[in-house]
C-alpha positions, 0 to 999 in steps of 0.5 A: 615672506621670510625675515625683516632685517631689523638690525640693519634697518635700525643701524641706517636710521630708518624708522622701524615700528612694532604692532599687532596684526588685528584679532582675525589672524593675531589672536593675543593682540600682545605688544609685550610678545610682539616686542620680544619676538621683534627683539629676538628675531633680529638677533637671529637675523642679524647674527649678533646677540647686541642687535636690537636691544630692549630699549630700541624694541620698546622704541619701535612700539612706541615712538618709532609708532608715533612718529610712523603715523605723523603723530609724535608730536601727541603721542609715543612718549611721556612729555608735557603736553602729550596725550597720558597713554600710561600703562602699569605692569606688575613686575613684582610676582616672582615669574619677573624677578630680579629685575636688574633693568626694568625695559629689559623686564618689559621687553623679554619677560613680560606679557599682557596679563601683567597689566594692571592698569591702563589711561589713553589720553589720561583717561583710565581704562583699566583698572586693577585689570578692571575695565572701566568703560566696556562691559566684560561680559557683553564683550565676550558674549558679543565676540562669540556670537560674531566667531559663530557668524563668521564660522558659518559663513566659511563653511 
């Protein structure tokens, strides 16, 4: 419990990185919340408004993440011979405006539901916030079938 010092452990090289709890105790799932809470909280913590600027919070979940799990040689960056993991964000809507530095747009005033597209591995996954591999429908009608499972098992 209580508050990580990101500042500090950014300042002394160690490798600090973002995620997402999974679905059963972060309901959002949303690296754009994720990087700004990180971001904002390390601020705080560290008592200075410089610490942890919006580059560094998108290092954390992407290279930082990449590199925690052993794997930046393949991921956490676009680089010839890595995996495409691309995502769009739409930053044109007027909620994003202006927008003077785009990590900066992402990172404090961006969120999921600005996605527009998405490729792993240079496979699209999404497209024009169309699933292309997953049946939408079925996906929510299995996820409340299984939020009615577990309900009635904690009780």
């Amino acid at each position: 419990s209580g508050f990580c010092p990101v500042a500090e452990l950014h300042k002394n090289d160690i490798n600090v990185t973002i995620g997402t709890d999974g679905a059963a105790s972060n309901n959002d799932l949303d690296m754009f919340a994720e990087m700004r809470q990180t971001a904002l909280l390390a601020k705080a913590v560290a008592g200075d408004a410089a610490a942890v600027p919006a580059h560094a919070a998108l290092e954390m979940a992407t290279i930082n993440a990449a590199k925690s799990l052993g794997m930046e040689q393949e991921i956490g960056s676009l680089e010839v011979g890595k995996q495409a993991d691309i995502v769009a964000v739409q930053l044109s809507d007027i909620e994003t405006q202006p927008v003077y530095d785009v990590v900066s747009q992402l990172v404090y005033a961006s969120s999921r539901d600005k996605v527009t597209d998405v490729w792993v591995a240079g496979k699209q996954l999404l497209n024009s916030r169309q699933l292309l591999t997953l049946n939408e429908t079925k996906v929510i009608q299995d996820a409340q079938q299984w939020a009615i499972k577990i309900g009635s098992q904690s009780q």
